[in-house]
N, CA, C and O atoms as CSV, one atom per row, in Angstrom:
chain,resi,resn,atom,element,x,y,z
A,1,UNK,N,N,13.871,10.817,-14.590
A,1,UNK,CA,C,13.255,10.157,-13.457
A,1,UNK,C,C,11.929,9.546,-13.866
A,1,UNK,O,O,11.811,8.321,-13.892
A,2,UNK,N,N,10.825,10.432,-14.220
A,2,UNK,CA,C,9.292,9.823,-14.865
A,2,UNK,C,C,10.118,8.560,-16.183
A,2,UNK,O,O,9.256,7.767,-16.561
A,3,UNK,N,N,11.377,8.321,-16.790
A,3,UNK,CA,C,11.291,6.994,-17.547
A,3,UNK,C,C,11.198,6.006,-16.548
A,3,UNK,O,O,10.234,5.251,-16.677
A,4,UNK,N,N,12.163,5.747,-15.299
A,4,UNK,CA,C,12.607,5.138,-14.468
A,4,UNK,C,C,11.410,4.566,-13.847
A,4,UNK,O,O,11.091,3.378,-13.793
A,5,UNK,N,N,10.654,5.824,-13.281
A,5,UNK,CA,C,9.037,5.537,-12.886
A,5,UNK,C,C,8.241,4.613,-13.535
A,5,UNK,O,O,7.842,3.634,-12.904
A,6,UNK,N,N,7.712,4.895,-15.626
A,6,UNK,CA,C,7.214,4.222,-15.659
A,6,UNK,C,C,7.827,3.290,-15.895
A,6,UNK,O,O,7.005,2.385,-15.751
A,7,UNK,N,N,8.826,2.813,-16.197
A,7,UNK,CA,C,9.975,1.535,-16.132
A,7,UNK,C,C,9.427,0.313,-14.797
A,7,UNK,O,O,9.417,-0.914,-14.699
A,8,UNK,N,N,9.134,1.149,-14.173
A,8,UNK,CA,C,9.253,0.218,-12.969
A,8,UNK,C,C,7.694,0.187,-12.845
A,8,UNK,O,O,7.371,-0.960,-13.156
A,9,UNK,N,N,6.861,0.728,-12.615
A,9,UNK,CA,C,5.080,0.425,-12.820
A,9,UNK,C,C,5.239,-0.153,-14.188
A,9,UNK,O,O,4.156,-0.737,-14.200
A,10,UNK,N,N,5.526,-0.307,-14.823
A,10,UNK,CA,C,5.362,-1.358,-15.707
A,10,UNK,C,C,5.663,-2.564,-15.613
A,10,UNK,O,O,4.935,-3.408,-16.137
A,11,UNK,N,N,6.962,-2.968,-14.828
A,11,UNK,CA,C,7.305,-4.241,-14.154
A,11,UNK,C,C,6.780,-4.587,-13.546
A,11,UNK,O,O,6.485,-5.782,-13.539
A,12,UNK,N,N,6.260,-3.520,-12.472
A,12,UNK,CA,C,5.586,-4.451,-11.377
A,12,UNK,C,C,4.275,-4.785,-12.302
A,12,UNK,O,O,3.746,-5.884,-12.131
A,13,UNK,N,N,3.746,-3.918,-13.240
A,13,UNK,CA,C,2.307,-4.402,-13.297
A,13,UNK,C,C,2.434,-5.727,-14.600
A,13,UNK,O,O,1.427,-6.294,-15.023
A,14,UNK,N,N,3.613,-5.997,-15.012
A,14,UNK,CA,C,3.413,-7.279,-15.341
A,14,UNK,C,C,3.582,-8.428,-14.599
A,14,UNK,O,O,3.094,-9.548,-14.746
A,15,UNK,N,N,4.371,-7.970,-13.752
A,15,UNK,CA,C,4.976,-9.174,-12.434
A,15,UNK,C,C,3.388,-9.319,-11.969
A,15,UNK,O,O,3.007,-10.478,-11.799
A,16,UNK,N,N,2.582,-8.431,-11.784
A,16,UNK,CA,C,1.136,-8.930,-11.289
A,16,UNK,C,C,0.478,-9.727,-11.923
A,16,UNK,O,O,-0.243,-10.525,-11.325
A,17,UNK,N,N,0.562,-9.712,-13.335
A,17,UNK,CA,C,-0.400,-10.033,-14.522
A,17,UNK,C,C,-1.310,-9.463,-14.609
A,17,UNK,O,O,-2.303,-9.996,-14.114
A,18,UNK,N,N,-1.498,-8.031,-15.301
A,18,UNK,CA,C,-2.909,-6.151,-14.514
A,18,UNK,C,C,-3.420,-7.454,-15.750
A,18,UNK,O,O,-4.276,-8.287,-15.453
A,19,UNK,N,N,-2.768,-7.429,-17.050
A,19,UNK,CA,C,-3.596,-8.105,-18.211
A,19,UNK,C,C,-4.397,-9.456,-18.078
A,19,UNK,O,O,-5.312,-9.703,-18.863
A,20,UNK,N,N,-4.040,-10.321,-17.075
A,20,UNK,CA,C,-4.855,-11.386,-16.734
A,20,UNK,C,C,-5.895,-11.163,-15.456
A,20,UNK,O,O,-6.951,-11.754,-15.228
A,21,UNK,N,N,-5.275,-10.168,-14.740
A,21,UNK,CA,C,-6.212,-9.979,-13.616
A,21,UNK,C,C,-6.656,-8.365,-13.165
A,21,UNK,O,O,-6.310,-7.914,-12.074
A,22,UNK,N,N,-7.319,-7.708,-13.972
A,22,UNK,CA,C,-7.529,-6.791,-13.996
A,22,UNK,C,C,-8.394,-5.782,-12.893
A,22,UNK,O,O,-8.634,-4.575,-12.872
A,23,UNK,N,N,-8.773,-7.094,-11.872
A,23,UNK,CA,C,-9.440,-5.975,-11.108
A,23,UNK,C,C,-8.201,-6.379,-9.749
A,23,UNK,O,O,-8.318,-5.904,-8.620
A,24,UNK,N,N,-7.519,-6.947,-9.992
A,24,UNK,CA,C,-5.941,-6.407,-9.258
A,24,UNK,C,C,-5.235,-5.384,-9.330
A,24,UNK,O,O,-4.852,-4.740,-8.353
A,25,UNK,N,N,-4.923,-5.060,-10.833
A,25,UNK,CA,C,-4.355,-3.621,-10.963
A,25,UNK,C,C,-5.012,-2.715,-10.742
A,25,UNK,O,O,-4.419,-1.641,-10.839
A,26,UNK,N,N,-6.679,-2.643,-10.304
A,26,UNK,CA,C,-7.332,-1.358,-10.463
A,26,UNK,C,C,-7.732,-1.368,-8.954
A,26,UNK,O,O,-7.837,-0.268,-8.411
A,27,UNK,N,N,-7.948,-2.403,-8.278
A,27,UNK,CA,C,-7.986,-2.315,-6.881
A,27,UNK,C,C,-6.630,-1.938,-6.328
A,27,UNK,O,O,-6.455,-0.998,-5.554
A,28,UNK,N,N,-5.634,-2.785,-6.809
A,28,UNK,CA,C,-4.129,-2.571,-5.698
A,28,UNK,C,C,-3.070,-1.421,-5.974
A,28,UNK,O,O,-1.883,-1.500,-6.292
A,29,UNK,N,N,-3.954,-0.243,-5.730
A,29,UNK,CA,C,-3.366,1.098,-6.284
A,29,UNK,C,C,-2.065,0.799,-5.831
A,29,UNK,O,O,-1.285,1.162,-6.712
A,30,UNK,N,N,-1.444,0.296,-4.848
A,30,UNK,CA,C,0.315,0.169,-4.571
A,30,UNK,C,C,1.318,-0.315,-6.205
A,30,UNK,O,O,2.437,0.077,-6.537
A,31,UNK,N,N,0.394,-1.257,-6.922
A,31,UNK,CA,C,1.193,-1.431,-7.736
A,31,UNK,C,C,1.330,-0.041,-8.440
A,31,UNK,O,O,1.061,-0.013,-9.640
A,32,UNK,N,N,1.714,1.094,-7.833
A,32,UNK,CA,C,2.757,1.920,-8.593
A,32,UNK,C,C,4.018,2.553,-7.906
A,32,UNK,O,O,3.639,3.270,-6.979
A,33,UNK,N,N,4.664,2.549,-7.966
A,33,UNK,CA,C,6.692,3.094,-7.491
A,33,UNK,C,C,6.486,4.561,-7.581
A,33,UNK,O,O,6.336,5.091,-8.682
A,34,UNK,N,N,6.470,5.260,-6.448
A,34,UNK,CA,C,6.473,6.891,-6.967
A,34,UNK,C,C,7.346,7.122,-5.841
A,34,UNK,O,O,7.788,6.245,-5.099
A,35,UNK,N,N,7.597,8.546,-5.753
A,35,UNK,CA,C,9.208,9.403,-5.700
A,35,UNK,C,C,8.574,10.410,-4.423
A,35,UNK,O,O,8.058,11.502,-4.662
A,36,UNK,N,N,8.674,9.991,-3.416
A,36,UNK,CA,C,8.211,10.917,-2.226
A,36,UNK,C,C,9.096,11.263,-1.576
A,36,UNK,O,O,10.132,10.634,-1.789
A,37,UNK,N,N,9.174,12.378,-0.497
A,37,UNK,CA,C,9.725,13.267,0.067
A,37,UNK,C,C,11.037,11.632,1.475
A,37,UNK,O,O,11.702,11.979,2.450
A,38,UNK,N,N,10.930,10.472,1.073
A,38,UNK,CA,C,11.575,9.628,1.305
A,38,UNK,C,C,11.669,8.540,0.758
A,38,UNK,O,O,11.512,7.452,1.312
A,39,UNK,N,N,11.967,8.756,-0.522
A,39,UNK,CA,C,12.445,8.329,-1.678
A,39,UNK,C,C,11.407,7.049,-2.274
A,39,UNK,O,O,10.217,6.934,-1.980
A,40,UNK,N,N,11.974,6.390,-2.929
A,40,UNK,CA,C,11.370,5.238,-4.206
A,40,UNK,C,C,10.019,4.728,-2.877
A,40,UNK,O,O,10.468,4.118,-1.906
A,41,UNK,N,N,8.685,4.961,-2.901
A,41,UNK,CA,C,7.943,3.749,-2.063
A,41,UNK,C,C,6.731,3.680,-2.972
A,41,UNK,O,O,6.470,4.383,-3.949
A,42,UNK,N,N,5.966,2.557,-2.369
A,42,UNK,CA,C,4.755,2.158,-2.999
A,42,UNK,C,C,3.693,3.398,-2.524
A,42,UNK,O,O,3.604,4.024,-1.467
A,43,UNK,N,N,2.954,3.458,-3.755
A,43,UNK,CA,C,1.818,4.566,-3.301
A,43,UNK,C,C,0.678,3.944,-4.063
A,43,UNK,O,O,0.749,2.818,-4.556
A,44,UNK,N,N,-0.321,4.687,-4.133
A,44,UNK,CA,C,-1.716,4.815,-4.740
A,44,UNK,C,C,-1.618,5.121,-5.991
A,44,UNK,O,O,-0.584,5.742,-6.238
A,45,UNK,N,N,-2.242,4.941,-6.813
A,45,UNK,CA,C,-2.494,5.669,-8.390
A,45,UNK,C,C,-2.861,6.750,-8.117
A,45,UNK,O,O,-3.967,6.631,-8.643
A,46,UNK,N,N,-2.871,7.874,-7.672
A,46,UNK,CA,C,-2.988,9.190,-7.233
A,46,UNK,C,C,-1.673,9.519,-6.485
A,46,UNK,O,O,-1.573,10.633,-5.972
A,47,UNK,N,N,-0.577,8.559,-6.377
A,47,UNK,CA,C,0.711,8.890,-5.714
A,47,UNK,C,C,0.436,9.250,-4.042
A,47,UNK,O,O,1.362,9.738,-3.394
A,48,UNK,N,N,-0.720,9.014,-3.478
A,48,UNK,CA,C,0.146,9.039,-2.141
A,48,UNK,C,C,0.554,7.908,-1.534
A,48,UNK,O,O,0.208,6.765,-1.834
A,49,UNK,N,N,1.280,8.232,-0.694
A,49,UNK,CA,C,2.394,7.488,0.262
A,49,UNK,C,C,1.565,6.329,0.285
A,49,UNK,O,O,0.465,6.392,-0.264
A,50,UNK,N,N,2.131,4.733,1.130
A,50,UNK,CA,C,1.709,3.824,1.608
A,50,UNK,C,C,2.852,3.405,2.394
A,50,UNK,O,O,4.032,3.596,2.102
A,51,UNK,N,N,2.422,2.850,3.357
A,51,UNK,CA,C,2.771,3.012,5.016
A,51,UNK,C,C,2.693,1.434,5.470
A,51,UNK,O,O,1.651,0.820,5.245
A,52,UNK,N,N,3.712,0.835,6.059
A,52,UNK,CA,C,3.296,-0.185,6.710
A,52,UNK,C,C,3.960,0.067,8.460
A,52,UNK,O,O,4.879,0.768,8.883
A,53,UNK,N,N,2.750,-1.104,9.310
A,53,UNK,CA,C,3.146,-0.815,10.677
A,53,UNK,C,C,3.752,-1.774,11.480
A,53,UNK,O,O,3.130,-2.815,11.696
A,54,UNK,N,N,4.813,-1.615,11.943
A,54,UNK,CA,C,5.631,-2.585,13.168
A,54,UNK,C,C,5.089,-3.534,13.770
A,54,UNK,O,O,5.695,-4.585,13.978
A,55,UNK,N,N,3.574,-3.280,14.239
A,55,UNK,CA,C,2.907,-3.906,15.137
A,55,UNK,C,C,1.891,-4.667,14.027
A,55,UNK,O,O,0.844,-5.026,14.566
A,56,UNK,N,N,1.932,-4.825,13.326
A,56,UNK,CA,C,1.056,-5.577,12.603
A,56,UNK,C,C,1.929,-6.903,11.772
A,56,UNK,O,O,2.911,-6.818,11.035
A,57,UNK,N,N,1.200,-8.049,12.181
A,57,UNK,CA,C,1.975,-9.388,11.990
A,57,UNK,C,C,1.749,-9.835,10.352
A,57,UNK,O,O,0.892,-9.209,9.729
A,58,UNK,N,N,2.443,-10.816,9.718
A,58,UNK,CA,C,2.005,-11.392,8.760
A,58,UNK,C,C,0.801,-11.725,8.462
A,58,UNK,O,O,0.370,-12.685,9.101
A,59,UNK,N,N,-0.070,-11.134,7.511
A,59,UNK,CA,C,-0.963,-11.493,7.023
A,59,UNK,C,C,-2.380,-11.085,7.958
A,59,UNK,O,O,-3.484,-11.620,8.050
A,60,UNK,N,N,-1.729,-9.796,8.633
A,60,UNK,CA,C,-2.943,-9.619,9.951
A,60,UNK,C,C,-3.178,-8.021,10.331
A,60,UNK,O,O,-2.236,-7.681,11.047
A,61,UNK,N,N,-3.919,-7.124,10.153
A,61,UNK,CA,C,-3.590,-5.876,10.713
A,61,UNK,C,C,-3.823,-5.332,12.002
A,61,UNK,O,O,-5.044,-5.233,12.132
A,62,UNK,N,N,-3.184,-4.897,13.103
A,62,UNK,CA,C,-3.341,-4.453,14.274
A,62,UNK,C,C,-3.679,-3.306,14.171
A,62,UNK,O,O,-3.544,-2.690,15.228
A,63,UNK,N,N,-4.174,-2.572,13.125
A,63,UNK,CA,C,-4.999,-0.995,13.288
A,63,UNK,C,C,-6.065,-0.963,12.929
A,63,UNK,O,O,-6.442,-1.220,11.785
A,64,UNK,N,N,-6.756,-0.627,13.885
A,64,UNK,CA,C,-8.239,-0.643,14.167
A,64,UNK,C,C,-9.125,0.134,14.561
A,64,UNK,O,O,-8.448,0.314,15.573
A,65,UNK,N,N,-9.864,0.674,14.705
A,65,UNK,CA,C,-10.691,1.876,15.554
A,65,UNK,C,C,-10.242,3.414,15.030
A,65,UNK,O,O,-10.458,3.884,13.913
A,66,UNK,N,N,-9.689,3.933,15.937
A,66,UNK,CA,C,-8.782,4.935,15.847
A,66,UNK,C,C,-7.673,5.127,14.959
A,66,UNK,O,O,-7.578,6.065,14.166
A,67,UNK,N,N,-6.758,4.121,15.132
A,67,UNK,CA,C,-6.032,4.013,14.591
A,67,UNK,C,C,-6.218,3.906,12.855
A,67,UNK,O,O,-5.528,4.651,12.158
A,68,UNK,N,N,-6.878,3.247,12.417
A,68,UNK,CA,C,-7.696,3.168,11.097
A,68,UNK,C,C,-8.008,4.492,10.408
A,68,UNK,O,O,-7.544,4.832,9.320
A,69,UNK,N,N,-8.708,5.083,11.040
A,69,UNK,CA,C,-9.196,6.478,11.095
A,69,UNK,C,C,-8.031,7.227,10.659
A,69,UNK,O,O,-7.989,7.877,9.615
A,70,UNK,N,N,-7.118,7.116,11.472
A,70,UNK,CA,C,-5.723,8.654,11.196
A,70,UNK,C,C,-4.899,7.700,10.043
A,70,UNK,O,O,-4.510,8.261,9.018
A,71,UNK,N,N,-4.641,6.219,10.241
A,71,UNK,CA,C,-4.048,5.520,8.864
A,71,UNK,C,C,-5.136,4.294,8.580
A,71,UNK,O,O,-5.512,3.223,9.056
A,72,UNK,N,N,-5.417,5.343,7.297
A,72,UNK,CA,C,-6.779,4.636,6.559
A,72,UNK,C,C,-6.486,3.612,5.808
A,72,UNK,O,O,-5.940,4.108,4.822
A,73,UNK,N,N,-6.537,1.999,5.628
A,73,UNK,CA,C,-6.276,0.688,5.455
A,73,UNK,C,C,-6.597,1.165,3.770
A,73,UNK,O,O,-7.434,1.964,3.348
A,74,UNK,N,N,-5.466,0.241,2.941
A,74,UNK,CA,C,-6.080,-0.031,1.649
A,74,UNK,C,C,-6.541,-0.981,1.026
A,74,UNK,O,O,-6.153,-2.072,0.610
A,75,UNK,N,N,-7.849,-0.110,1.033
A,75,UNK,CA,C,-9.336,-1.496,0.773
A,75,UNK,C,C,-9.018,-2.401,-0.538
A,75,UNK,O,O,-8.678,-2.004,-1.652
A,76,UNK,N,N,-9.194,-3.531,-0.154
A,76,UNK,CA,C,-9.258,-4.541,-1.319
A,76,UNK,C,C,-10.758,-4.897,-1.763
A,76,UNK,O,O,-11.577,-4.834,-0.846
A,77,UNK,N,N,-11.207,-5.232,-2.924
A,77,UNK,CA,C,-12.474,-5.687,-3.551
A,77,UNK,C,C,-12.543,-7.307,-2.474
A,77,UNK,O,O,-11.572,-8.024,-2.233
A,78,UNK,N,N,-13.685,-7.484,-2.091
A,78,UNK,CA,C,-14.169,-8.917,-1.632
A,78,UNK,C,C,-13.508,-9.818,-2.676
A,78,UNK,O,O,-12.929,-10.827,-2.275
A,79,UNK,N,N,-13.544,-9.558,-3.887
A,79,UNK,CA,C,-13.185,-10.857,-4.557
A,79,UNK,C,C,-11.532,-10.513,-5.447
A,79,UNK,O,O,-11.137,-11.105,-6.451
A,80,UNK,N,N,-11.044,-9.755,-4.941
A,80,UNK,CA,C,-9.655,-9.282,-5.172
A,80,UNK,C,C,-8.877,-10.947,-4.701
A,80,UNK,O,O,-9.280,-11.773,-3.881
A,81,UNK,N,N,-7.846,-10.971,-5.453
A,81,UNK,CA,C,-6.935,-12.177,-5.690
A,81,UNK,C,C,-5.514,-11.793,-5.729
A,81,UNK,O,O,-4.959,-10.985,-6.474
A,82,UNK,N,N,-4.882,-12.746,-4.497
A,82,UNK,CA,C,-3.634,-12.478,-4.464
A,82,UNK,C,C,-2.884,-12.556,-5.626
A,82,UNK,O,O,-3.354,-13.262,-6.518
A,83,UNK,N,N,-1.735,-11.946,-5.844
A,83,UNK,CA,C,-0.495,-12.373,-7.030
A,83,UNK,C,C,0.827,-11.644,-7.088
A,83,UNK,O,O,0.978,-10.474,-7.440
A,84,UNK,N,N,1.930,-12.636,-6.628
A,84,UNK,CA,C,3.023,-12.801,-6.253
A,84,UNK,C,C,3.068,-12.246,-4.959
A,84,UNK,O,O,2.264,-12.713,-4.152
A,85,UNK,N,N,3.844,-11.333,-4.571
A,85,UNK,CA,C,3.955,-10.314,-3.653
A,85,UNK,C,C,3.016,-9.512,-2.800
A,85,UNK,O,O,3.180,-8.939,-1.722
A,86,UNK,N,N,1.973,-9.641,-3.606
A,86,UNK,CA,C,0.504,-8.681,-3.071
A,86,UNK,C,C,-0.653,-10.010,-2.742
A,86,UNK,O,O,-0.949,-10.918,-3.518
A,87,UNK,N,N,-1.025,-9.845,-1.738
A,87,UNK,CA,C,-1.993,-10.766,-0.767
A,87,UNK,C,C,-3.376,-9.583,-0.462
A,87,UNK,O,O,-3.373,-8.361,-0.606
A,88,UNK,N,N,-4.350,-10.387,-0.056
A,88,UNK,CA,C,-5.936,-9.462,0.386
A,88,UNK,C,C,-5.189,-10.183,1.910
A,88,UNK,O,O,-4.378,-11.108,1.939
A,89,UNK,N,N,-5.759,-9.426,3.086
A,89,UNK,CA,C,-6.271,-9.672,4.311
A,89,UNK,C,C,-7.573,-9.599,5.043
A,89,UNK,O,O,-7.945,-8.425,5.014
A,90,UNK,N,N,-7.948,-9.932,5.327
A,90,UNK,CA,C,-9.222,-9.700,6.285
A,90,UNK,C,C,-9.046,-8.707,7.713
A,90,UNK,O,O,-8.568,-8.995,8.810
A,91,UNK,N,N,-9.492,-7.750,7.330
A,91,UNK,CA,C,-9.291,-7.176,8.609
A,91,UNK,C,C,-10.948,-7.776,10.074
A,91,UNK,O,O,-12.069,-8.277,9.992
A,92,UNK,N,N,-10.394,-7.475,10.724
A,92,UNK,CA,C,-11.258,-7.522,12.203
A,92,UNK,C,C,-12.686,-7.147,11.938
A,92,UNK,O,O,-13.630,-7.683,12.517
A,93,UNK,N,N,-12.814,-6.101,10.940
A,93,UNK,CA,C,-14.451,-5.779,10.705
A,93,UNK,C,C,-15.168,-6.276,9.516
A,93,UNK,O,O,-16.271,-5.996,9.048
A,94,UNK,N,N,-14.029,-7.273,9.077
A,94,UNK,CA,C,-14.465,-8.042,7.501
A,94,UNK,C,C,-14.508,-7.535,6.660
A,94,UNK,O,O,-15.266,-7.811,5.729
A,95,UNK,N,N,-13.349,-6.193,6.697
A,95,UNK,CA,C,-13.340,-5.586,4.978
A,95,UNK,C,C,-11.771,-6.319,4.760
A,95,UNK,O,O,-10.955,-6.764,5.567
A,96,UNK,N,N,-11.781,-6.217,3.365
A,96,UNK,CA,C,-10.351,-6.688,3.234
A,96,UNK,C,C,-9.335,-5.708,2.325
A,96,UNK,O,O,-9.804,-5.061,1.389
A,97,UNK,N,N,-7.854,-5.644,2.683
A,97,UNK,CA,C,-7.173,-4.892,2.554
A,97,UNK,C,C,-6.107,-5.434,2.579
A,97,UNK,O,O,-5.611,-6.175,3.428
A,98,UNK,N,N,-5.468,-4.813,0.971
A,98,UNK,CA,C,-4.273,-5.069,0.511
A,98,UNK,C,C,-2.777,-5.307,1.419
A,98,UNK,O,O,-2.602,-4.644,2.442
A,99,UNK,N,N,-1.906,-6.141,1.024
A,99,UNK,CA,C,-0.721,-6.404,1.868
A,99,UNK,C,C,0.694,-6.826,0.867
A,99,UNK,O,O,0.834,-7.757,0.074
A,100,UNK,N,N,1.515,-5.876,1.220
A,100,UNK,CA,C,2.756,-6.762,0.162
A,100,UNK,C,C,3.698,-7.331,1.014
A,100,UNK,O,O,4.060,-6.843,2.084
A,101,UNK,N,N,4.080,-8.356,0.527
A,101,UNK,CA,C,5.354,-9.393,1.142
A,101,UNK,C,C,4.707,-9.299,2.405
A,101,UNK,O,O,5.448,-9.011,3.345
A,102,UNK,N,N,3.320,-9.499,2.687
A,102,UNK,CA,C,2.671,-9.990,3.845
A,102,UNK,C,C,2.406,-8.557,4.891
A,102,UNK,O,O,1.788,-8.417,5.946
A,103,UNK,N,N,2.953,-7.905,4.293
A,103,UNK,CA,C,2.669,-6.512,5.671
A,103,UNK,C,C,1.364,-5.476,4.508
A,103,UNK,O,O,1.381,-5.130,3.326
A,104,UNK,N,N,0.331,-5.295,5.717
A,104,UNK,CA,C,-0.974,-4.440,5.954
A,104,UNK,C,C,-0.146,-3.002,5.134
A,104,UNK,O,O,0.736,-2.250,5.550
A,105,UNK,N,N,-0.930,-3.056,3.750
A,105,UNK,CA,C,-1.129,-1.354,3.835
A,105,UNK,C,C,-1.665,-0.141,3.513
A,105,UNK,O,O,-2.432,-0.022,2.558
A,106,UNK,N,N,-1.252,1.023,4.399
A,106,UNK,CA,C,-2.265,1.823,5.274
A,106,UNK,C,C,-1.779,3.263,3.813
A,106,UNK,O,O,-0.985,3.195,2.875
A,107,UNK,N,N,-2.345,3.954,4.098
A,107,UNK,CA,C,-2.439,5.657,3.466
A,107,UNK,C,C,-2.422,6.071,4.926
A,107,UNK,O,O,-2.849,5.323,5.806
A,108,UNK,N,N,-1.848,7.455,5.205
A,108,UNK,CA,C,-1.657,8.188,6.255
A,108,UNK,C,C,-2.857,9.683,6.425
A,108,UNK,O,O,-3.210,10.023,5.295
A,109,UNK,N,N,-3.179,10.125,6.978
A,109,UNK,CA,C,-4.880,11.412,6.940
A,109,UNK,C,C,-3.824,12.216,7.190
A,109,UNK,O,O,-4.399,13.268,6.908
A,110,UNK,N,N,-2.757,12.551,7.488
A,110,UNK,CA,C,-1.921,13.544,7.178
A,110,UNK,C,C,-1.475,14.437,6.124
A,110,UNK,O,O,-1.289,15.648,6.007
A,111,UNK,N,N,-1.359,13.265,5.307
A,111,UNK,CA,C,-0.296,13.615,3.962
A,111,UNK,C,C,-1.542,14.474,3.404
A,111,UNK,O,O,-2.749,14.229,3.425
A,112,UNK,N,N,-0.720,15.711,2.831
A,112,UNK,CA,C,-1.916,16.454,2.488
A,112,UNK,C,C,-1.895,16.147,0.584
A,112,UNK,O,O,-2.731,16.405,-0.282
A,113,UNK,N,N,-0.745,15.600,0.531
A,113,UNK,CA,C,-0.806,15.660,-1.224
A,113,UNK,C,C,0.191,14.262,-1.636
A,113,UNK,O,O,0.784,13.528,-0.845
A,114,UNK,N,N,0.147,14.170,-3.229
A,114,UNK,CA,C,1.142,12.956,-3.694
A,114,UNK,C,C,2.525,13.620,-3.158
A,114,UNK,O,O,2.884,14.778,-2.945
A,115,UNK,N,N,3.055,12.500,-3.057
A,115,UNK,CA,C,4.613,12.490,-2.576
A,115,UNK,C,C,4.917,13.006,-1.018
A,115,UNK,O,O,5.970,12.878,-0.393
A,116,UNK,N,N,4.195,13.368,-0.767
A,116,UNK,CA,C,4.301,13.446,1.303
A,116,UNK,C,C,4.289,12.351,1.795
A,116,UNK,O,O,3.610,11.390,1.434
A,117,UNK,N,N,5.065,12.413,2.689
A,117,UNK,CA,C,5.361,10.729,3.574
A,117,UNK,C,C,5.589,11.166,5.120
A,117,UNK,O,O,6.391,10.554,5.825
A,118,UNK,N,N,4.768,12.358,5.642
A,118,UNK,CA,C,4.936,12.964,6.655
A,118,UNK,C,C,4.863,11.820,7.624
A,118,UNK,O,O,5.361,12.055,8.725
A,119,UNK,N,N,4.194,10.284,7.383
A,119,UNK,CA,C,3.663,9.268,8.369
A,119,UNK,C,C,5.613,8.942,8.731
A,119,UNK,O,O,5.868,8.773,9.924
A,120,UNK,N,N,6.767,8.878,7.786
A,120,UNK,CA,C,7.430,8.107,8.422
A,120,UNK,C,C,8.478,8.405,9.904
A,120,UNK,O,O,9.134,9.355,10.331
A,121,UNK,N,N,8.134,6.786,10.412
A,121,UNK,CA,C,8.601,6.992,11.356
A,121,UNK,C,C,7.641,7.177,13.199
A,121,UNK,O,O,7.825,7.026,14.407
A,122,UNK,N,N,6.365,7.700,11.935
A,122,UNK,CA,C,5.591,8.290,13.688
A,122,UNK,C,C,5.218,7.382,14.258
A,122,UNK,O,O,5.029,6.283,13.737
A,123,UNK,N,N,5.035,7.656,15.452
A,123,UNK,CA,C,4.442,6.579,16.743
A,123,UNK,C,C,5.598,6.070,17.311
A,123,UNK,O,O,5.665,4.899,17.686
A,124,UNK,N,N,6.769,7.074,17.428
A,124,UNK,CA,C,7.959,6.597,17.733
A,124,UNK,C,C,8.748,5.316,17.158
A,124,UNK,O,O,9.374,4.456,17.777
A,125,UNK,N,N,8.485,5.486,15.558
A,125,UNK,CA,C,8.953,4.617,14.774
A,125,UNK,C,C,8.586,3.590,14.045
A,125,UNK,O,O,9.161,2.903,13.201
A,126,UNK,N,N,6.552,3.604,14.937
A,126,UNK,CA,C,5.888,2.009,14.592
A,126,UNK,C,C,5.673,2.096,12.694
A,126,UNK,O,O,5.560,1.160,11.902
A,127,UNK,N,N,5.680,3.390,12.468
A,127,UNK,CA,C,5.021,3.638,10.960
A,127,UNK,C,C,6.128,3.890,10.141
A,127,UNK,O,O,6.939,4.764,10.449
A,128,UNK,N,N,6.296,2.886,8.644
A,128,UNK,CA,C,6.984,3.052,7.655
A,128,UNK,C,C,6.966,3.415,6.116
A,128,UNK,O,O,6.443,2.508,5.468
A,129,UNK,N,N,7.295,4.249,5.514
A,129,UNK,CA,C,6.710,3.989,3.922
A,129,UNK,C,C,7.088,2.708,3.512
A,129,UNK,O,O,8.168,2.154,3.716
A,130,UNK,N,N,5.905,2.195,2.790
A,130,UNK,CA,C,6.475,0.890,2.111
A,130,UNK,C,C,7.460,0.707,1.005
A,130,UNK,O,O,7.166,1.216,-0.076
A,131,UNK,N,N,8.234,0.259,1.079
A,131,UNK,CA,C,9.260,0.046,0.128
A,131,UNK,C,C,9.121,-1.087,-0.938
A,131,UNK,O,O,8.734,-2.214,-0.629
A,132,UNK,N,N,9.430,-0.754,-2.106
A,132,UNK,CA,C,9.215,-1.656,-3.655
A,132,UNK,C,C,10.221,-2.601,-3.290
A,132,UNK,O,O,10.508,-3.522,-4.054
């Protein structure tokens, strides 16, 4: 399984270009594929989960306030640069935060460790692990 793993963080992190754009790979912890309690999703370089939400449109995040708080947005550098699949957004308070194939995404204040994905599903379905 760990070949398969780094097999695939290695793809994606050339599909990014980490070697031409390096503060992409070190900001957009998603570029890694890890093995959680609901199978293959994008996580953090520390392996936890990443989460995208129903209610949040292309290129826009609808969690805010509260919501932010319990699923904490993943911060992008001000001068972070899209490539291929992975986009920056601007959120509502002018920080900006990572997005793949256009959907916002979040880390969950639940998950107590790598590979928990306790978020999927909640809010009666609005919350998803992100999928590679």
């Amino acid at each position: 399984m760990r070949i398969i793993e780094f097999a695939a963080s290695a793809a994606i992190a050339l599909a990014l270009g980490a070697a031409a754009t390096p503060a992409l790979a070190q900001d957009a912890g998603p570029a890694k594929v890890g093995q959680t309690s609901a199978g293959p999703t994008l996580t953090t370089p520390d392996g936890m989960t990443l989460y995208t939400y129903t209610r949040d449109m292309v290129g826009y995040s609808n969690c805010n306030g509260p919501c932010a708080t319990a699923w904490p947005p993943l911060a992008a550098a001000a001068d972070a640069k899209a490539a291929g699949d992975w986009t920056v957004i601007v959120r509502d308070d002018g920080k900006h935060q990572w997005a793949f194939k256009g959907k916002a995404l979040y880390t969950f204040s639940k998950d107590a460790k790598a590979g928990d994905a306790t978020g999927e599903g909640a809010d009666n379905g609005k919350w998803h692990v992100a999928k590679p």
